[in-house]
VEXKOLSE-185200 format. One record per atom (N, C-alpha, C): atom name; x, y, z; residue number from 0. Coordinates in Angstrom, 2 decimals, m for minus. Layout:
N
NODE   atom         x         y         z   seq
NODE     CA         X         Y         Z   NUM
...
//
This chain:
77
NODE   atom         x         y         z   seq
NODE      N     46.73     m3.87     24.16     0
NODE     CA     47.05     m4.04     25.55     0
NODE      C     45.95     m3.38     26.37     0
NODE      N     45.54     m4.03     27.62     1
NODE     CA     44.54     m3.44     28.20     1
NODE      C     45.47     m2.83     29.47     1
NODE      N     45.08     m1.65     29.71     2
NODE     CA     45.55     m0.74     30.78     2
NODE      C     43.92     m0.59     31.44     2
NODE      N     44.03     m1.15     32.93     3
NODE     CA     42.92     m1.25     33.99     3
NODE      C     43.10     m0.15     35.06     3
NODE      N     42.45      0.85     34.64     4
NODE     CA     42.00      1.70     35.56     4
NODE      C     43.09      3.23     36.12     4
NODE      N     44.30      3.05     35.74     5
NODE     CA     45.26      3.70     36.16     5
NODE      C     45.44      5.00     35.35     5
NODE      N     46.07      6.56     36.02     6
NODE     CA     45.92      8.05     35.56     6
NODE      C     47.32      7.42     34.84     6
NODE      N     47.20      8.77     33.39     7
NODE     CA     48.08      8.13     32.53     7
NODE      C     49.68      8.49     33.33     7
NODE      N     50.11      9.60     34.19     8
NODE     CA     51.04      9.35     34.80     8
NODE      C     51.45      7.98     35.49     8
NODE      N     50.86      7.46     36.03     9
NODE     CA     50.99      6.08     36.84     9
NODE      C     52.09      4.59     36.22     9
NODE      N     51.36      5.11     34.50    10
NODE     CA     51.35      3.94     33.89    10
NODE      C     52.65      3.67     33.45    10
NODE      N     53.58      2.47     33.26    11
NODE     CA     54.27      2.16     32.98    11
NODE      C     54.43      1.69     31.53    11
NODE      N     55.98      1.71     31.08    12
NODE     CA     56.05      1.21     29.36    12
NODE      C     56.98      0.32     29.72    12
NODE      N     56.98     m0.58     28.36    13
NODE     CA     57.91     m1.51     28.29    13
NODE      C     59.44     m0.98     28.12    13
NODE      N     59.87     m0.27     28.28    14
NODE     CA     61.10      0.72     27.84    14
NODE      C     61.57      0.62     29.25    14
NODE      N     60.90      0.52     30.47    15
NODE     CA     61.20      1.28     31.63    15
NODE      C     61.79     m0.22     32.17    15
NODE      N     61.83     m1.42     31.66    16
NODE     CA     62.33     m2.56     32.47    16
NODE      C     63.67     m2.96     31.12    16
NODE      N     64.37     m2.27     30.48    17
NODE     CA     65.28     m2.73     29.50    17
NODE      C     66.31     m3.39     31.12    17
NODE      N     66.99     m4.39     30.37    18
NODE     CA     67.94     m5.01     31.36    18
NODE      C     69.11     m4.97     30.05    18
NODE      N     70.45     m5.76     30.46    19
NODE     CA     71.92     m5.91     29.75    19
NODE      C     71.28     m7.28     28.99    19
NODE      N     70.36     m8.06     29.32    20
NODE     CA     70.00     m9.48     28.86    20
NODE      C     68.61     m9.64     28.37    20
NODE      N     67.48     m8.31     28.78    21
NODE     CA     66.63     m8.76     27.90    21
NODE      C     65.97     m6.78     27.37    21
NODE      N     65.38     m7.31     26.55    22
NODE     CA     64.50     m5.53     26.30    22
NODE      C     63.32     m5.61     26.37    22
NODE      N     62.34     m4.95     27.03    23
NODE     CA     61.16     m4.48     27.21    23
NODE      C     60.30     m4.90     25.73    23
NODE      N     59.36     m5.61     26.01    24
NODE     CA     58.42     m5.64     24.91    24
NODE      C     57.03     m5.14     25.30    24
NODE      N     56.29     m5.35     25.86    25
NODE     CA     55.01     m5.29     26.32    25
NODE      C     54.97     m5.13     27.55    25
NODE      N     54.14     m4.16     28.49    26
NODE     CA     53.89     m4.17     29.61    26
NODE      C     51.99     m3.73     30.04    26
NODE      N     51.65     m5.10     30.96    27
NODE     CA     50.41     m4.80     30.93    27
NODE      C     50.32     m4.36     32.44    27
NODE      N     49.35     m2.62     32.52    28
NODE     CA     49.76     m2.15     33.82    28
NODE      C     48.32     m2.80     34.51    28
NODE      N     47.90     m3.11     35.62    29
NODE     CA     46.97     m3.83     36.41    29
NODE      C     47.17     m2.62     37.93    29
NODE      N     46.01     m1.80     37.99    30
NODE     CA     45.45     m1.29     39.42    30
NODE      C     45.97     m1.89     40.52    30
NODE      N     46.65     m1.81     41.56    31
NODE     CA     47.34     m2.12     42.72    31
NODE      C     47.87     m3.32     42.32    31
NODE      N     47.95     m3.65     41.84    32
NODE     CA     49.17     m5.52     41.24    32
NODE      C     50.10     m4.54     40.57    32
NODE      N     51.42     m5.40     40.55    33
NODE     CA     52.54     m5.04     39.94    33
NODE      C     52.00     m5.52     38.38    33
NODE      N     52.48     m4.84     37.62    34
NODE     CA     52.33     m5.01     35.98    34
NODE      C     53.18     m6.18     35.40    34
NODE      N     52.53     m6.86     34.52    35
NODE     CA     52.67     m8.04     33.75    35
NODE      C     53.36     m7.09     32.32    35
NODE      N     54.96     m7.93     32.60    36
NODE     CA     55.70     m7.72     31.38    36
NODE      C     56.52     m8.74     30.44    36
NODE      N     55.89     m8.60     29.05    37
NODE     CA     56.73     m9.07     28.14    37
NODE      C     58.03     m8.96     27.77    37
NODE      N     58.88     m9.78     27.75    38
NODE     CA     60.77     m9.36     27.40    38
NODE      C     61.10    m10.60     26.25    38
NODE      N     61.82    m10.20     25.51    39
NODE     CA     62.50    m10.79     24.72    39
NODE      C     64.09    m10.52     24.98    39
NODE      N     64.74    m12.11     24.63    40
NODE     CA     65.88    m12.00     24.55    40
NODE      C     66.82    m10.91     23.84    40
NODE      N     68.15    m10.19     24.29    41
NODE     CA     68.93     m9.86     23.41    41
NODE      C     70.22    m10.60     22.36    41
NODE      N     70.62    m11.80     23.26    42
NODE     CA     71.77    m12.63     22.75    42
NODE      C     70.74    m13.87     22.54    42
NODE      N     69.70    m14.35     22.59    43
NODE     CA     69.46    m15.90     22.22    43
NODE      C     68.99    m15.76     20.87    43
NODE      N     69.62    m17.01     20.27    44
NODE     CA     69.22    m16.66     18.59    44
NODE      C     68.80    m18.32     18.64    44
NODE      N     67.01    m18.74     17.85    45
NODE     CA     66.49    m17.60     18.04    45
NODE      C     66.13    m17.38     19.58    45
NODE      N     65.30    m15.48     19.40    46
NODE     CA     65.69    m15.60     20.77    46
NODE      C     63.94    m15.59     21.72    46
NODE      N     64.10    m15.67     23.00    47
NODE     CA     63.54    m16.65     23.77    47
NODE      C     62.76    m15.51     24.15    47
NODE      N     61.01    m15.74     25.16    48
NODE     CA     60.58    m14.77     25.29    48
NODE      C     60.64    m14.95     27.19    48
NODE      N     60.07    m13.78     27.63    49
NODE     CA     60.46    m13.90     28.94    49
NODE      C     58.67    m13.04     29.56    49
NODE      N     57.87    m13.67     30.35    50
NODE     CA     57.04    m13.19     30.48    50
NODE      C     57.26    m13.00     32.68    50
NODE      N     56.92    m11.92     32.96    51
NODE     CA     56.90    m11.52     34.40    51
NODE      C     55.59    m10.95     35.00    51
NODE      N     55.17    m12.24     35.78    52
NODE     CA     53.95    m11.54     36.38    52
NODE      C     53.96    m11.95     37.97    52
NODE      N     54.31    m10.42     38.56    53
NODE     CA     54.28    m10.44     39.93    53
NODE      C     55.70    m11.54     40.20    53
NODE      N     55.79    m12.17     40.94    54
NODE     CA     57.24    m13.15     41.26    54
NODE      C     57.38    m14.27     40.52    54
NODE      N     56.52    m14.64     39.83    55
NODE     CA     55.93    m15.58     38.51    55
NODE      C     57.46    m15.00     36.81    55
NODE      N     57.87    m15.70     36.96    56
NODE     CA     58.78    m15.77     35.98    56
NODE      C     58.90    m17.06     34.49    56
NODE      N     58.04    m16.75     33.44    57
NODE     CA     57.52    m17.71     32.74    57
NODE      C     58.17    m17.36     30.94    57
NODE      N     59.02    m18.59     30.84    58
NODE     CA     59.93    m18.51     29.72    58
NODE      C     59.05    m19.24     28.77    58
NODE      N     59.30    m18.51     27.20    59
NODE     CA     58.42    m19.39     25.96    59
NODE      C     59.71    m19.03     25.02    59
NODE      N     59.72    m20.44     24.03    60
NODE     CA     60.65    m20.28     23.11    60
NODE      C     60.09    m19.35     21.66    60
NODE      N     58.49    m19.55     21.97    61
NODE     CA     58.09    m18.73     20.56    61
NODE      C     57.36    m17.33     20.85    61
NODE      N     57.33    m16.39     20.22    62
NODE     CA     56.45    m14.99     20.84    62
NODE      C     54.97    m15.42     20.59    62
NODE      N     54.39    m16.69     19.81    63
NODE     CA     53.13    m16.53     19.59    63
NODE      C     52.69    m17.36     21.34    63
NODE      N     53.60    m18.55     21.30    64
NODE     CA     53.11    m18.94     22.78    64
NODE      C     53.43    m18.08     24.17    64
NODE      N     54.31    m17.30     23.98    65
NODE     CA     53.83    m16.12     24.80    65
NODE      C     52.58    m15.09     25.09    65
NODE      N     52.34    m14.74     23.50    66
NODE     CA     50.85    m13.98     23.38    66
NODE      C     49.72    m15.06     23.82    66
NODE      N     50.13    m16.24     23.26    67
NODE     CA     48.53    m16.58     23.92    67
NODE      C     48.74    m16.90     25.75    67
NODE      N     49.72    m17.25     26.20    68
NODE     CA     49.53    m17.26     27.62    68
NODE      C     48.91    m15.77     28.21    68
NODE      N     49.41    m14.73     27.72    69
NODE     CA     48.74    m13.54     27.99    69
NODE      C     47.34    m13.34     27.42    69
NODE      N     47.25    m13.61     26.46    70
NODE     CA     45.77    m13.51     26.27    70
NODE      C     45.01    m14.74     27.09    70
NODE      N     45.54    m15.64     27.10    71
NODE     CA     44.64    m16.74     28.29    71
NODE      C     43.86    m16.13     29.56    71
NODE      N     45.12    m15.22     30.68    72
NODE     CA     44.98    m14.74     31.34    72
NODE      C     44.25    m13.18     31.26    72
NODE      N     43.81    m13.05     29.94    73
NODE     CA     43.26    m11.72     29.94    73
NODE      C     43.94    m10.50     30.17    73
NODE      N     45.15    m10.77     30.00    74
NODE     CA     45.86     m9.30     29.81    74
NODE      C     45.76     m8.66     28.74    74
NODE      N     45.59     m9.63     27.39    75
NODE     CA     45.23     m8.53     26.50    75
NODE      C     44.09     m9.47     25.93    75
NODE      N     43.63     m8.50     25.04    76
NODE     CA     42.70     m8.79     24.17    76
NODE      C     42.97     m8.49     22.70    76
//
């Protein structure tokens, strides 16, 4: 995961967005932009991935087509 520019207090984990419906997988933190986070389902079997960037809300049924939309966009490498 690439973390851009931010003191390690600042930075956010995937732990810090658990919801009742999905759990924190990945969070990529980005310098004044809100951070791009990975979620996976808790009840969808199998279950579904949930990607959040900024008001952008983007569902994939597999975790690999999730990783590559993030790596597309250069969040990770």
């Amino acid at each position: 995961m690439r973390v851009m520019d931010l003191p390690e207090n600042m930075k956010l984990r995937h732990t810090d967005f658990e919801s009742d419906k999905y759990c924190g997988y990945c969070c990529c933190n980005r310098k004044g932009l809100s951070p791009v986070l990975l979620m996976v389902s808790k009840s969808s079997d199998p279950p579904h991935w949930l990607i959040v960037d900024g008001t952008r809300q983007m569902f994939y049924l597999s975790y690999k087509e999730a990783i590559e939309h993030l790596k597309n966009k250069g969040y990770l490498v």
